[in-house]
C-alpha positions in Angstrom: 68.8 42.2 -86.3 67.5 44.0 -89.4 70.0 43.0 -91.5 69.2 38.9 -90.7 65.5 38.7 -89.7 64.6 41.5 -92.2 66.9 41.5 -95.3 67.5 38.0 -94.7 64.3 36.4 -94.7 62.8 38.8 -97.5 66.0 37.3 -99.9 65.3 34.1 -99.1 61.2 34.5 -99.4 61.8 36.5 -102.7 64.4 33.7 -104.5 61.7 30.9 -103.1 58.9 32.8 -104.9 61.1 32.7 -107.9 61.5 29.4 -108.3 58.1 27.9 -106.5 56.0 25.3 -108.7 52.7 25.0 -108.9 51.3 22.7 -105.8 54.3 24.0 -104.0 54.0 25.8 -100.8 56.1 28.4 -98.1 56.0 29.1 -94.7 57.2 32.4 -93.5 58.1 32.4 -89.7 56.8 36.0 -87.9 56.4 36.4 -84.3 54.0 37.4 -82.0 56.5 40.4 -81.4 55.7 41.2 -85.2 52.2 42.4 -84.1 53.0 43.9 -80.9 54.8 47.2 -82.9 53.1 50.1 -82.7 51.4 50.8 -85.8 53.3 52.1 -88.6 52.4 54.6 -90.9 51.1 53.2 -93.8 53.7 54.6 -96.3 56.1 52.7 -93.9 54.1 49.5 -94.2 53.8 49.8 -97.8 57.8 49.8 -97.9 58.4 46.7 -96.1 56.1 44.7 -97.7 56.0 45.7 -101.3 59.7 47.1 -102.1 62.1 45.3 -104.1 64.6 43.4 -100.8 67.6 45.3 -102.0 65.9 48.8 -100.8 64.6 47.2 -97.3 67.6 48.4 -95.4 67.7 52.1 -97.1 64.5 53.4 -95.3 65.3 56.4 -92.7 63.1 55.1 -90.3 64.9 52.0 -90.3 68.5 53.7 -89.9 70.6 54.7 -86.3 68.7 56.3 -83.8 65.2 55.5 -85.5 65.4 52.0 -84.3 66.2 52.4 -80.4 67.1 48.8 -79.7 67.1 45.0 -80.9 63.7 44.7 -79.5 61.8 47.2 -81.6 64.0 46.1 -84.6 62.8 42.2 -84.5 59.2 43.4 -83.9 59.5 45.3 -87.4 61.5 42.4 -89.0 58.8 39.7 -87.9 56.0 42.5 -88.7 57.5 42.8 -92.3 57.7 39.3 -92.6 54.1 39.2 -91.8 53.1 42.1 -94.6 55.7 40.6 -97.3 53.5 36.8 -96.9 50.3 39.2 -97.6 51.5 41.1 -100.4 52.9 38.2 -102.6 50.1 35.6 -101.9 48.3 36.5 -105.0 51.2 36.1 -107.0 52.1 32.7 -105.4 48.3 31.8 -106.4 48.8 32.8 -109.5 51.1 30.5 -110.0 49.5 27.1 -108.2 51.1 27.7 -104.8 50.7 28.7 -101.1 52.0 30.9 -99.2 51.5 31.6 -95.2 53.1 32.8 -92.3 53.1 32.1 -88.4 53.4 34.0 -85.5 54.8 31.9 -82.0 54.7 33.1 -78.8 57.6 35.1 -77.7 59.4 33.4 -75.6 62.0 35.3 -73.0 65.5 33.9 -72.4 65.1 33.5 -68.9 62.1 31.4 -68.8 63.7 29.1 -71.7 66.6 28.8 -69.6 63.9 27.6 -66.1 61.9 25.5 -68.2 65.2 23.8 -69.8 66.8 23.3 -65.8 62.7 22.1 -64.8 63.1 19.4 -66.9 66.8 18.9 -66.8 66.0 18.0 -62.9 62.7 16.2 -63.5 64.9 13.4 -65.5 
């Protein structure tokens, strides 16, 4: 979970924000989940939004038993995704372009799966 949703999107939001021109625009995805984590402290925040992506994964309070389950690990992914959009939009301004992110609703499995068979019948 970390190692897509968290290193993933950071290497991808980092190469875009090499190469964006100006008038040019992103869109990071977060989650509601992202905002539903208990608050880290702020020396944790500062880590996942302004270190270089390569150290993301080397944090201890990212490693083993410090992440209990995929859960808690997405809501820190989308949460960093969230903190990385706010710590490089000056630097996308800078350069003539836009930055933002969105949060969705979560939505569980199993209500996917009813609302999919709802309208799988209503046809």
């Amino acid at each position: 979970m970390l190692a897509v949703d968290l290193y993933g999107s950071a290497l991808v939001f980092e190469e875009f924000g090499r190469i964006i021109a100006a008038g040019g625009a992103g869109l990071i995805i977060s989650s509601m989940a992202g905002h539903m984590l208990l608050a880290l402290t702020p020396e944790q925040d500062k880590s996942l939004d302004f270190s270089p992506t390569d150290e993301l994964l080397d944090f201890p309070f990212l490693e083993g038993d410090a992440v209990p389950n995929s859960m808690v690990a997405y809501m820190i992914a989308k949460g960093a995704n969230h903190l990385r959009v706010q710590a490089e939009v000056i630097n996308w301004g800078a350069r003539g372009a836009r930055v933002n992110s969105i949060s969705p609703a979560i939505i569980s499995e199993a209500i996917l799966v009813l609302l999919l068979g709802a309208t799988i019948l209503s046809s």
